[in-house]
N, C-alpha and C positions, 0 to 999 in steps of 0.2 A: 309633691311627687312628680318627677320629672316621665315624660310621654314615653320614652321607653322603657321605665319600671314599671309604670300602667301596663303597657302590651305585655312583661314578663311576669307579672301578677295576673293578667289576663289568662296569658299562656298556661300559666301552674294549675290554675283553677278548671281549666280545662282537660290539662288531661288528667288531673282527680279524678273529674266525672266520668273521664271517657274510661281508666282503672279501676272506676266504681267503689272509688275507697270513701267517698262522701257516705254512699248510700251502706256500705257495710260497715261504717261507723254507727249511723243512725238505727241499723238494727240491732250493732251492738249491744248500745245504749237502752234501747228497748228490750232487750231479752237482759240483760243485768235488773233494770228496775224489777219487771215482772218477777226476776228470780229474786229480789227483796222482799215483793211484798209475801211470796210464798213462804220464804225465810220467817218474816217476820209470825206466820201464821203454824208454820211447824214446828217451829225452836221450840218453846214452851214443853207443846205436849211431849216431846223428847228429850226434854230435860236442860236443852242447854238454857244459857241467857240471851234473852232477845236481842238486848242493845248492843252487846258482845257479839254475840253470830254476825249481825247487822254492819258494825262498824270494821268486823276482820273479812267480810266479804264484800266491803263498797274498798277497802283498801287493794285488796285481791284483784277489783274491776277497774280502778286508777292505772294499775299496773300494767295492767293488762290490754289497755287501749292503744297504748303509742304502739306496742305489740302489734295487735290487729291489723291497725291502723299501715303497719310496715309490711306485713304479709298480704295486705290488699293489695299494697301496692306494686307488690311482686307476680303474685298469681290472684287467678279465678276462678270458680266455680260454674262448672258447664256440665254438660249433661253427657259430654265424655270423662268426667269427673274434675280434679283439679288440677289447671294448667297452669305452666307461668306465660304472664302476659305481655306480647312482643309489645317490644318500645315503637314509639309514633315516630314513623320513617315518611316524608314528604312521597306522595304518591301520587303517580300521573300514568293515566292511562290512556289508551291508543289516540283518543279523539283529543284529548288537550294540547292543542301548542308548544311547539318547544321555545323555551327564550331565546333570543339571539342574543342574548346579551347576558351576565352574573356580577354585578356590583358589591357582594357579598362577601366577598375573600379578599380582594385584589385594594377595593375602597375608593378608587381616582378612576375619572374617568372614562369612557367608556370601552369595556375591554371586549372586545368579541373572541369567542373560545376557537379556536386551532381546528380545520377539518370540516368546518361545519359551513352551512350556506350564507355569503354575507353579502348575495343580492340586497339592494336599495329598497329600503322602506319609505313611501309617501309619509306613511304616520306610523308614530310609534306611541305605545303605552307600558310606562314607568313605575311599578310599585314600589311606592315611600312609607308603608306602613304593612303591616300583620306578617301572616307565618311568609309570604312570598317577597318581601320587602327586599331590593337589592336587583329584582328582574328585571328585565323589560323586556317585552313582546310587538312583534309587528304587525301590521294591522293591513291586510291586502286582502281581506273577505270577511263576509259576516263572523262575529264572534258570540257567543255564549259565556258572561260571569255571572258564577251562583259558588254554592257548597257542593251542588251535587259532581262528583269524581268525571261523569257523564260533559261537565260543562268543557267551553274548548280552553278558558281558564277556572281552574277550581281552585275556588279559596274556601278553605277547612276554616269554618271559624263559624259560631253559632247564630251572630249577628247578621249574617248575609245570607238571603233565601235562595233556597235550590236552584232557582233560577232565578237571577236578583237583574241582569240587565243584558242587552244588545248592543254588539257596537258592528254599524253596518258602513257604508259606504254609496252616497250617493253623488255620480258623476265623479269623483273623484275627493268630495267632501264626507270629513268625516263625520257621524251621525250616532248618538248615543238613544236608549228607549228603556224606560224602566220597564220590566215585566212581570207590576203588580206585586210587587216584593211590599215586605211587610215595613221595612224600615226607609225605604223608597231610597231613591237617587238622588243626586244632590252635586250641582255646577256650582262652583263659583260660590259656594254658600246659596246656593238657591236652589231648593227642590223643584226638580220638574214634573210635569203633567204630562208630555208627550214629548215627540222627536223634539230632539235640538242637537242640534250644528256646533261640533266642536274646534275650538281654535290652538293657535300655537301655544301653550302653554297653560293653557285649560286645567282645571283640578275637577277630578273626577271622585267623587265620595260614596261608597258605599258603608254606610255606617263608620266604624271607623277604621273602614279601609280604603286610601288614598292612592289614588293612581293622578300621573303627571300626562298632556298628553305634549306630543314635540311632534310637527310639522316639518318635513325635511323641504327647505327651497331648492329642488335639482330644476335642470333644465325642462323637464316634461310637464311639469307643473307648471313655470314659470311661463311656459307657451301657453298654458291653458288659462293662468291671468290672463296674459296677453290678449286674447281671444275673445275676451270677454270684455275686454276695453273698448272705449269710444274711440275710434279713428277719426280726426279732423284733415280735411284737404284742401288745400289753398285753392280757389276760383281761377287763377288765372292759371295752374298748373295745369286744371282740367282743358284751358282754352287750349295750350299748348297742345 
């Protein structure tokens, strides 16, 4: 099975659970039996045949299931009684990031959208995997990735903790922190234990969602190598 029929078998499965058609199957299931073995114990004294009653009402509940099963998946039961259940719409709220970027439609390249701000980014971060795959986000201040909607990127996906990681900024370097997530963080195939110092082209994993990171060489930075280099000066320049 090829990596993105995984992630769409991923996906399917997920929003089951989140339509609750798993769980309103399973008690289908359960209240048919129960109503068999009831079956099985009242038929008699009423006259009918047991094996008969039994076999026209498990054929009844065969039938009956893909049924359910498709009205789960439409509507739900709430305590304002039965609604239908809005479809899963990517939802980002005030504190999340906008991308600067949608590789999603377009497919080549990197296309920045019309109107919007496309100040220079030192560093950027690229999602190559799950429901966000296709973005990228810029990176000029501390970040928050988790599941919870609250994070400054949220990735809806059950695998990644409500608060799964930091990506900060020190001096100008870019700097990743797991925070205590359950499936942890993971560089380069290598999970980390604390800070570490991210490079151009770095692979950022949370479980199995993968982020690229990309290092922009502009002039500002390049000063700031610079700066940071060893200066050699000829003897006799100084005598001059």
């Amino acid at each position: 099975m090829t990596q993105s029929g995984a992630q769409s078998n991923g996906s399917f499965f997920s929003e089951l659970r989140r339509r609750r058609v798993i769980r309103t199957c399973f008690f289908y299931v359960l209240l048919c039996w129960g109503m068999v073995q009831v079956a099985e114990i009242l038929a008699p004294p009423l006259g009918f045949d047991s094996d008969a009653a039994i076999r026209t009402f498990l054929i009844g509940s065969f039938l009956g299931f893909p049924i359910t099963a498709l009205l789960a998946w439409f509507y739900t039961i709430t305590e304002k009684g039965i609604q239908r259940t809005d479809a899963f719409v990517e939802r980002r709220v005030l504190n999340n990031v906008p991308p600067i970027n949608d590789r999603r439609h377009d497919g080549v390249g990197m296309y920045f959208a019309k109107g919007k701000d496309l100040r220079h980014y030192d560093w950027v971060l690229s999602v190559q995997t799950g429901p966000l795959e296709g973005l990228s986000f810029g990176v000029d201040e501390p970040l928050i990735l988790g599941r919870s909607l609250d994070c400054d990127i949220a990735i809806v996906t059950p695998h990644v903790s409500r608060q799964h990681a930091r990506l900060s900024l020190d001096d100008g370097q870019l700097v990743v922190e797991d925070l205590g997530s359950s499936n942890g963080t993971v560089v380069n195939g290598k999970k980390i234990e604390a800070q570490y110092s991210l490079h151009h082209e770095d692979e950022v994993r949370l479980h199995d969602i993968v982020f690229r990171v990309s290092e922009s060489f502009n002039r500002p930075n390049s000063e700031r190598q610079a700066m940071n280099e060893t200066t050699f000066i000829n003897s006799d320049e100084l005598d001059k």
